[in-house]
VOMIMI-827056 format. One record per residue (C-alpha): residue in one letter; x, y negated, z negated. Coordinates in steps of 0.02 Angstrom, whole numbers, plus 32768, in hexadecimal, padded with zeros to 4 digits. Layout:
REM VOMIMI-827056
AXYZ;...
***
This chain:
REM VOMIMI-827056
XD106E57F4DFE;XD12BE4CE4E5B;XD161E5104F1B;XD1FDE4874EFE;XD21EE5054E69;XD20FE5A14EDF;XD279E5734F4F;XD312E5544ED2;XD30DE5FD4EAC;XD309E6364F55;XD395E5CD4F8B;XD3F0E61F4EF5;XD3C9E6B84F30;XD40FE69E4FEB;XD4B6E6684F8A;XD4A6E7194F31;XD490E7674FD6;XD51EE70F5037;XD596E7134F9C;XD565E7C84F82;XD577E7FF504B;XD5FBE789506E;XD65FE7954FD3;XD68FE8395008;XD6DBE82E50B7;XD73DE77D507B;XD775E7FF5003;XD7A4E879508F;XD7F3E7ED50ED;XD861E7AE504A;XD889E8755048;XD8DDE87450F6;XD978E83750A1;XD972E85B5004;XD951E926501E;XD95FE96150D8;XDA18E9A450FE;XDA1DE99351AF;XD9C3E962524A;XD94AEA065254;XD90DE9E151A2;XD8F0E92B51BE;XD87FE96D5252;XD83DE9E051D8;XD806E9545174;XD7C5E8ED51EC;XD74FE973521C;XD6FEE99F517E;XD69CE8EC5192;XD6CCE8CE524F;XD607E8FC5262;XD5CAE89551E6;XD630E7FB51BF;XD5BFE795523B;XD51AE7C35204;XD54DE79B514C;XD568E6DC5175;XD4BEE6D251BC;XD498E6C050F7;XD503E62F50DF;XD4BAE5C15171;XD3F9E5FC5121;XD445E5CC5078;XD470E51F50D7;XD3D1E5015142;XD362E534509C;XD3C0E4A5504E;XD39EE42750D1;XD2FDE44F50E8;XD2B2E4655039;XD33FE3ED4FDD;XD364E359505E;XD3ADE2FF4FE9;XD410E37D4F89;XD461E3B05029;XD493E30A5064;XD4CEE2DC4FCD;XD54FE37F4FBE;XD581E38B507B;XD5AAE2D4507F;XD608E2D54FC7;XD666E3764FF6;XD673E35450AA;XD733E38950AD;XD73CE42E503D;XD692E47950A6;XD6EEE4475145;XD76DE4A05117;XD709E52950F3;XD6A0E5235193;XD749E5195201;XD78EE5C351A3;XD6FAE61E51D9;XD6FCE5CF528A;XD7C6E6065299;XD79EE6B0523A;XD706E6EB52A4;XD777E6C7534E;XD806E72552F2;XD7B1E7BA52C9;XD77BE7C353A8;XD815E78053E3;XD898E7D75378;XD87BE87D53D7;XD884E82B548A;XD934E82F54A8;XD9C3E8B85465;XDA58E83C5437;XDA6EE84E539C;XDA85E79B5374;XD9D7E77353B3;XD993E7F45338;XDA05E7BD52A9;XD9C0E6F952C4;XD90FE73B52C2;XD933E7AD5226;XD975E71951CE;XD8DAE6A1520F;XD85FE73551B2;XD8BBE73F511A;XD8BDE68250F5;XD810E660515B;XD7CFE6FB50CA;XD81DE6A25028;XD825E5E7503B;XD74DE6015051;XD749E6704FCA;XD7A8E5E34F4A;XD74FE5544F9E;XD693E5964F7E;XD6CAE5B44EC3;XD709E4F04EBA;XD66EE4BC4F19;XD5F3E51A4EA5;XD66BE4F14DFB;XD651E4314E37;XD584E4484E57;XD570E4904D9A;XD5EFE4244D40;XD5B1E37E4D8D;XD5F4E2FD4DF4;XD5DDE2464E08;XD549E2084E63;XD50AE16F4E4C;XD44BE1314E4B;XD440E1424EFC;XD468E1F34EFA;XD512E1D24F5D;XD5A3E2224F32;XD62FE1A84EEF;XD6B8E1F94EB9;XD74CE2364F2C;XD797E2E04F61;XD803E2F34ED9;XD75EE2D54E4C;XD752E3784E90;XD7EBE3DD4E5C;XD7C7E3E34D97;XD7F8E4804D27;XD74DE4B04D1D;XD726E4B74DED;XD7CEE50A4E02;XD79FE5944D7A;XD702E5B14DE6;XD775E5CC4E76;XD7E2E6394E21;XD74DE6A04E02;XD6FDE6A44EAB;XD7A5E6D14EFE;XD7D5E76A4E7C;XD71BE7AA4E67;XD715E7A64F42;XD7CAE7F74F3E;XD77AE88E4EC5;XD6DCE8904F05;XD736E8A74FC2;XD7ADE9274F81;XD718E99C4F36;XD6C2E9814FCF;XD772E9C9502D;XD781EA644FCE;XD6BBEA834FE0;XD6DBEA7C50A4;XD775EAC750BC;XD7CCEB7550A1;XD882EBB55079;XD904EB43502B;XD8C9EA97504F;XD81FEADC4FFD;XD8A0EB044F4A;XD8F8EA714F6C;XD85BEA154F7C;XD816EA614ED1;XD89BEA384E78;XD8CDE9794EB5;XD81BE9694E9D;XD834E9AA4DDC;XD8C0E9224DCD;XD848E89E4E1C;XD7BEE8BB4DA6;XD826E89E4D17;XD849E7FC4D4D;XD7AFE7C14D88;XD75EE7FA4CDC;XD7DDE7864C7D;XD7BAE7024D00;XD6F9E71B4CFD;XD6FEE7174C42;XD74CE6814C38;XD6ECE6174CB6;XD647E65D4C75;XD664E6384BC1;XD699E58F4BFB;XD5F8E5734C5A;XD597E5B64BD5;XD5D7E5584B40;XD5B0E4B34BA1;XD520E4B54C01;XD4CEE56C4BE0;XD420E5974B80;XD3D6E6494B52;XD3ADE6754BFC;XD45EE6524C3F;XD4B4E69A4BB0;XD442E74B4BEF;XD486E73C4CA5;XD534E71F4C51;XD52EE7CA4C06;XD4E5E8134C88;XD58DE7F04CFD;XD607E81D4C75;XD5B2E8C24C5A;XD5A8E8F34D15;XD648E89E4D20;XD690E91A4CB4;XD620E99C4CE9;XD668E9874DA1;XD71AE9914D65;XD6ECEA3A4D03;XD69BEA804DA3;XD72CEA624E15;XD79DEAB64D8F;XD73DEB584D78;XD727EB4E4E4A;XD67EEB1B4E4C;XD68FEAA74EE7;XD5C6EA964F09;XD5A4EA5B4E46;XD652E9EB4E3E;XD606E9974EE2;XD559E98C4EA5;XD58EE94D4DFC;XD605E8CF4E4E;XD573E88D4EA3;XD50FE8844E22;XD59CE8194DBE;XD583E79F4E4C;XD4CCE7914E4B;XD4E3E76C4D95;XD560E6F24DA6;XD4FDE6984E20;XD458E6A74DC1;XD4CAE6504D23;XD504E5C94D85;XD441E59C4DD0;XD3FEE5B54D2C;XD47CE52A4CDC;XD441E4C14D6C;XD393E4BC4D61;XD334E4454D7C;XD3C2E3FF4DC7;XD40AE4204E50;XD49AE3B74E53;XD4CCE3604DB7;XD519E2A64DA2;XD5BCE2964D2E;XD57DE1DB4D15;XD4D2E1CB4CDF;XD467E26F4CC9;XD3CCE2014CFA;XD428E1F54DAF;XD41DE2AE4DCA;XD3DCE3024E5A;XD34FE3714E10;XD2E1E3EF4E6E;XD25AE3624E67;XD2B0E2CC4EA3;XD315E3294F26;XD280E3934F85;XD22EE392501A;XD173E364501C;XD103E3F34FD8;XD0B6E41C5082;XD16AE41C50CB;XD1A4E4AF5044;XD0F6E5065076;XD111E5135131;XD1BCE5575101;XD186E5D95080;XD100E62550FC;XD1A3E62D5175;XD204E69250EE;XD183E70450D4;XD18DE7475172;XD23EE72951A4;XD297E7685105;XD264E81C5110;XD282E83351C2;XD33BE7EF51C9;XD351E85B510B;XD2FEE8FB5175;XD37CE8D7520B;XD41BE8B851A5;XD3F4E94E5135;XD3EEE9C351CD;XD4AAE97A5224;XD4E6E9AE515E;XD49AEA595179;XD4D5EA6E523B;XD58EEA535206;XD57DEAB05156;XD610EB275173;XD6B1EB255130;XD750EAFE51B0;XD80DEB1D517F;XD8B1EB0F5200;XD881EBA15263;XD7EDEB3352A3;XD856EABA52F8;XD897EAE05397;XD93EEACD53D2;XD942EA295437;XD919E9D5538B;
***
């Protein structure tokens, strides 16, 4: 297998990963609003991923730097032709990661309200924005034969991109609210369960949708596998969290992501980032790569890297395993 070739998967897989970790706690976030009562469950919330939140971005900026390094072209051509939608992205998480220090810094409860609000739109604009992004990256967009983006923001907004969002935000909204009743106990934990039954429901229409889309118009055999593979654990997930199987709804969950994600790369490849005007203008895994001792330095890198950062993440997951409920949070919360 051609290194260039190697290194699309593993770039896929880093978007598994960060979806997959990430996905979760914009879910929690999204959740802040849309399930906590008052003040002591938003805190209740917050801490389920308070530990982790940080450490699951790390994925994203690999994801990016991966990109750069192994696809120079591929990522100057995306960051440049969706320069405003990822900096709108990047600014969320900038504003979210100070509101989840700062919100706790002062007792007035209108500073806690404005840094509520800040995580609950910082959580879901990302969460619809990465779906648009990703929606645009399969469908195609217009580059020309200098591999330059030429078409303008609003190229951007089509059915099919905003389907994709759709589906990010709901499957990041379920996936979050199994994650909440796996870490949490008493009535947010039921509350959790079943929001999360009403989320699946709509995600799974959603998902349906948007996959059968994608699949009808750019799939193969191997996609239309990984297509299955998400609807089953899809459904699978949303059986789980009905019968109160929190662990296999979450697991499940994430494996409807990997297989979501796995769709989408497979449809891609061997592009990486399709043109809308002349397929020969495509940005391929060949034309857009780095030189072959370039994706060699970097593989020996991963090799060693990869498992100690998966080793070190692993153990924070298993340090702050336990459950936490109201009677965790102290009063001056």
């Amino acid at each position: 297998m051609e290194l260039h070739t190697v290194w699309f998967i593993l770039i896929a897989v880093l978007w598994t990963g960060y979806f997959f970790l990430e996905g979760f706690d914009f879910g929690v976030g999204v959740l802040t609003k849309l399930l906590a009562r008052d003040r002591v469950e938003k805190r209740v919330l917050i801490n389920t991923i308070g530990p982790v939140w940080d450490g699951n971005e790390v994925w994203l900026l690999t994801a990016g730097g991966a990109t750069f390094a192994a696809f120079p072209d591929w990522y100057a051509t995306l960051f440049s032709g969706f320069y405003l939608p990822l900096l709108v992205i990047l600014l969320c998480l900038i504003v979210r990661g100070v509101a989840f220090e700062y919100r706790a810094k002062r007792p007035e409860h209108r500073w806690q309200h404005n840094w509520e609000q800040a995580i609950f739109w910082t959580s879901l604009i990302p969460a619809a924005l990465w779906g648009v992004a990703f929606g645009n990256i399969v469908r195609g967009v217009e580059i020309d034969v200098s591999k330059e983006y030429v078409g303008g923001l609003f190229d951007l907004l089509n059915p099919y991109a905003l389907l994709g969002g759709a589906l990010t935000l709901t499957l990041f909204t379920f996936h979050g609210a199994v994650f909440t009743a796996l870490k949490t106990v008493g009535d947010i934990r039921a509350r959790a369960r079943k929001l999360a039954w009403n989320l699946g429901l709509l995600t799974a229409v959603v998902a349906l949708v948007f996959l059968t889309w994608t699949q009808t118009t750019r799939g193969d055999g191997t996609s239309m596998v990984a297509m299955g593979i998400a609807v089953a654990a899809l459904v699978g997930a949303i059986g789980a969290i009905k019968a109160g199987r929190e662990g296999w709804s979450f697991a499940l969950s994430g494996v409807t992501i990997a297989a979501a994600v796995a769709m989408l790369f497979l449809t891609l490849f061997p592009n990486v980032m399709p043109s809308s005007l002349d397929p020969a203008w495509s940005l391929t895994v060949t034309n857009a790569s780095s030189s072959p001792y370039t994706l060699k330095i970097m593989t020996w890198c991963a090799a060693v890297a990869t498992p100690l950062v998966l080793l070190y993440q692993g153990w924070t997951y298993w340090v702050f395993r336990k459950r936490i409920g109201t009677q965790h949070i102290a009063d001056a919360h």
